[in-house]
N, C-alpha and C positions, 0 to 999 in steps of 0.2 A: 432541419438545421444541418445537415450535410450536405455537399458536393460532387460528391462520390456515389454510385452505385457500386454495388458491391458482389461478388461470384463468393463461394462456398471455401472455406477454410481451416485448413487441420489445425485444433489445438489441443496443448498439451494437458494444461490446466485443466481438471473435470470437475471442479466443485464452485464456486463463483461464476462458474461463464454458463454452469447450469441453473443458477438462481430463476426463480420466476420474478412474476411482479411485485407480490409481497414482498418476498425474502430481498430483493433487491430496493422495494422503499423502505423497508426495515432497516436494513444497512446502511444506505444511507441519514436516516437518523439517526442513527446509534453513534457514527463512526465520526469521529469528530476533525476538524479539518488542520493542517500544520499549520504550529506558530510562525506571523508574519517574519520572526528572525529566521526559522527554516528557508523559507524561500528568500529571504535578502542575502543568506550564505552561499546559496547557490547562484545565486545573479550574481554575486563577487566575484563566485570561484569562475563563471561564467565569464564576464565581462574584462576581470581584472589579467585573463590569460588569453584575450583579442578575439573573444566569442562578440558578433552581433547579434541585433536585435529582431531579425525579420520573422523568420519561423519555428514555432515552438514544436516540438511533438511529442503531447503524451502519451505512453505505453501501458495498455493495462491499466484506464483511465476509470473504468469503473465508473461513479454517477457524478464525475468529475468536478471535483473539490480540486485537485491539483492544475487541471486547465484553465478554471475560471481563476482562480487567484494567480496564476501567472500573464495570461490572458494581454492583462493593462500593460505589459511592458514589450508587448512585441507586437509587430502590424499581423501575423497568421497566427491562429493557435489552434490544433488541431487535436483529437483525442480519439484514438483507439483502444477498443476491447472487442475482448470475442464474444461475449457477451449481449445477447440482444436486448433483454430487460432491464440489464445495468445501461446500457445506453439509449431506452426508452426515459430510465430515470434521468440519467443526466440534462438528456436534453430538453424533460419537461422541467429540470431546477434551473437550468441556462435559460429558457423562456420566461421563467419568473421572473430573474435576476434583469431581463433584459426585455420592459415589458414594452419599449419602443420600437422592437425590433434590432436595434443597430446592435452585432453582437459582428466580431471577429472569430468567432468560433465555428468549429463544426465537428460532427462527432460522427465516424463511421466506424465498422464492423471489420476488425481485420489483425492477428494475432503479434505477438513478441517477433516470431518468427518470419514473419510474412511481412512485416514493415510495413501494410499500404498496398504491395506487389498485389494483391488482389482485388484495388481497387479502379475502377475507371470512370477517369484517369487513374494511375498509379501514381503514388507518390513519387515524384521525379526524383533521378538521381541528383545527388549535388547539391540539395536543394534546403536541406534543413539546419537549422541555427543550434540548436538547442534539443534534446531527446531529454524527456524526464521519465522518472517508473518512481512512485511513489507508493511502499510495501507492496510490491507487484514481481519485480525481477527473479524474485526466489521459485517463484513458478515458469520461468522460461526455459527454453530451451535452448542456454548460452551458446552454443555453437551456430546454431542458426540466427539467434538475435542478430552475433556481433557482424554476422556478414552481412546482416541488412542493413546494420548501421553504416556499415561501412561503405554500400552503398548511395544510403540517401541522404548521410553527414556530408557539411561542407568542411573543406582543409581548414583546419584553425578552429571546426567546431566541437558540441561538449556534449557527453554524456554525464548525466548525473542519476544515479542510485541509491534508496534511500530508506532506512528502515525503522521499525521503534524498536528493534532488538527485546531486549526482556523486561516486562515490566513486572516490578517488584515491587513488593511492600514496602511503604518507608520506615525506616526506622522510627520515625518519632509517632508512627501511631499507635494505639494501644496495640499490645498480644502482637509486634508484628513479628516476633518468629515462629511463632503459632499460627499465624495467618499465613504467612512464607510456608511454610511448612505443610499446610492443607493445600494451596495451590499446586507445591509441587505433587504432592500424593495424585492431585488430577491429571497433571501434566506427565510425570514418566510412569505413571498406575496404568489408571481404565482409560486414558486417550490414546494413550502410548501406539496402541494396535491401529487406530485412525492418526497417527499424525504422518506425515510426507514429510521426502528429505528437504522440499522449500523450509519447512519447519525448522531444522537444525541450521540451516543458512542464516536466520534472520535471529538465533537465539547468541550466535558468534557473533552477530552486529557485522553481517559482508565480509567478516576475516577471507572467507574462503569461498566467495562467489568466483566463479568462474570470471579471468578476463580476458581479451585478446592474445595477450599474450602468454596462459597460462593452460591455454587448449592445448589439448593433444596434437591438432590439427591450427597451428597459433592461426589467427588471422593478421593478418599486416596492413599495415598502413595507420598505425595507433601510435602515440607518444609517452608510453612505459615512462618516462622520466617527467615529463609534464601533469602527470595523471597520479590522485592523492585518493587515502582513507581518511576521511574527517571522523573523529568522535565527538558526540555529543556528550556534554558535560551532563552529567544526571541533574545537578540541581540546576539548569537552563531550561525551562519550559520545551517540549516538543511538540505539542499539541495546542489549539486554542484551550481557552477556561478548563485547564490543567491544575486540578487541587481536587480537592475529596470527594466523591461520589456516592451515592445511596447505594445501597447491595441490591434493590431492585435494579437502579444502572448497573450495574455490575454484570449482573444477570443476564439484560438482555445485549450487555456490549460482547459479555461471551459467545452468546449464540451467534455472533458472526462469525466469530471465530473457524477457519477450517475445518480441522480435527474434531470441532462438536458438531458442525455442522454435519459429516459425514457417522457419525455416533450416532446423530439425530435421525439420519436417514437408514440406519440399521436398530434404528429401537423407536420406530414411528408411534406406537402405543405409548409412549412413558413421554410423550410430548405434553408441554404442557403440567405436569402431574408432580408430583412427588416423588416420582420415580427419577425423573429427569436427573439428567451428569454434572448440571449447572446448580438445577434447584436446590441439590442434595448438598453441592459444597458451599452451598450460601445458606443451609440452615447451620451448617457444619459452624462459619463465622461465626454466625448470629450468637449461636452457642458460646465462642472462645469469647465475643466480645461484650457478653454480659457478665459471663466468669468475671472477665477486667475491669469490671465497675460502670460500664456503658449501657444508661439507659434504652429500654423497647424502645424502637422507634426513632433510636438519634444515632442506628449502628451505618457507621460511615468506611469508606475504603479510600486509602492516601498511598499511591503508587507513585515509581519512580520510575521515567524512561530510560534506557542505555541506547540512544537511536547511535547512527553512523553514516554518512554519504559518501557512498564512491563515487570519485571526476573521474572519468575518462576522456582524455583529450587525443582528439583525430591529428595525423601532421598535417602542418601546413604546407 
């Protein structure tokens, strides 16, 4: 299902683009795909600022949940990671989805930075409608990104950037500032030493990702005044079937997560176990949430997104 061969490519990202085949069909189940308003916001912010419809390109597309649901609205849609097992997965869920063959997609091997430029053909210059990076951009290498884009954007075309910022307990569940409060202990405690600056980029919700024009080295040719931070409204869905989940979901949605992921891989023995960074904060719940009066067996978790999309628009 690509087009492309592909030569050898530096990237920046070391934990996701190392996934094997498990940890990448694992991921992909866990990780659940954006509400269809995400993606019609973006086709507005798109459309409604004289973006066409011909070619899509996802960055950092992983087992590509963001290519195929945008897919249906443009005649190309293309998906890169560096990643070789996340793109073994993708392309075996794009053959499911698509069990007649007829698919506009194709999925090759080639980083944030490199645009395609490693591919042959290369993604041509001038050539593309649309760049999406769905929780991906926090791991680029914004300097290098913006000058590919700027390459293979067409004049009047859109970059869109997009993240689930922090998700939080909601208030209306049981113990949630007891629950709030154990997650954080995870998160600036014992992850603290495994988390990456991507991490704090997506916790600001894009405040302060890097843009064309805020490089040390600006890159030009971008439209600073045409180009928005959207915030997403916490109580607006960002996710598909977005409400409560079991603390066994919980559990293994964490272990996708980066910063355990690389936890995980400096404490290989406590996999699995009760040792575990994850198991431990989810007996920790279990605990606060039968103190609360909540029955074994019916302990639930009710979070709330703070996502945010950045448009960047190329001049026309």
């Amino acid at each position: 299902m690509s087009a492309y061969s592909t030569s050898e490519v530096s990237v920046k990202e070391q934990t996701f683009s190392k996934y094997d085949q498990s940890q990448s069909t694992a991921y992909a189940q866990i990780r659940r795909d954006y509400h269809p308003e995400v993606y019609a916001e973006i086709l507005k912010q798109h459309e409604t600022s004289g973006g066409k419809l011909d070619v899509l390109l996802d960055v950092g597309c992983g087992p590509g949940n963001v290519t195929r649901s945008l897919a249906p609205h443009f005649t190309q849609a293309i998906g890169l990671d560096p990643g070789e097992q996340m793109l073994a997965t993708a392309r075996s869920l794009t053959a499911a989805a698509h069990e007649n063959g007829n698919s506009n997609i194709t999925f090759s091997l080639s980083s944030a930075e490199a645009l395609g430029s490693n591919l042959s053909p290369p993604i041509a210059d001038v050539s593309v409608d649309l760049i999406t990076a769905g929780n991906a951009a926090h791991w680029f290498d914004m300097a290098g990104f913006w000058a590919s884009v700027a390459r293979v954007l067409k004049p009047g075309g859109t970059v869109a950037l997009w993240t689930s910022g922090q998700i939080r307990a909601h208030p209306s569940m049981p113990a949630a500032a007891e629950i709030q409060a154990t997650m954080d202990e995870m998160r600036f405690g014992e992850l603290l030493p495994y988390t990456a600056e991507g991490s704090r980029l997506t916790s600001e919700g894009y405040k302060n990702l890097p843009l064309p024009w805020t490089l040390e080295d600006p890159v030009q040719g971008f439209n600073q005044a045409g180009s928005k931070h959207v915030e997403w409204e916490p109580e607006r869905s960002f996710y598909t079937g977005q409400g409560p989940i079991s603390l066994e979901a919980y559990e293994k949605m964490m272990g996708t997560a980066s910063a355990v992921t690389r936890w995980r891989a400096a404490h290989p023995d406590d996999i699995g176990t009760e040792r575990d960074i994850v198991r431990r904060r989810r007996r920790e719940m279990e605990r606060i949430l039968h103190a609360a009066g909540v029955e074994k067996g019916k302990e639930q978790l009710l979070g709330t997104v703070h996502g945010a999309i950045v448009i960047v628009k190329k001049d026309m």
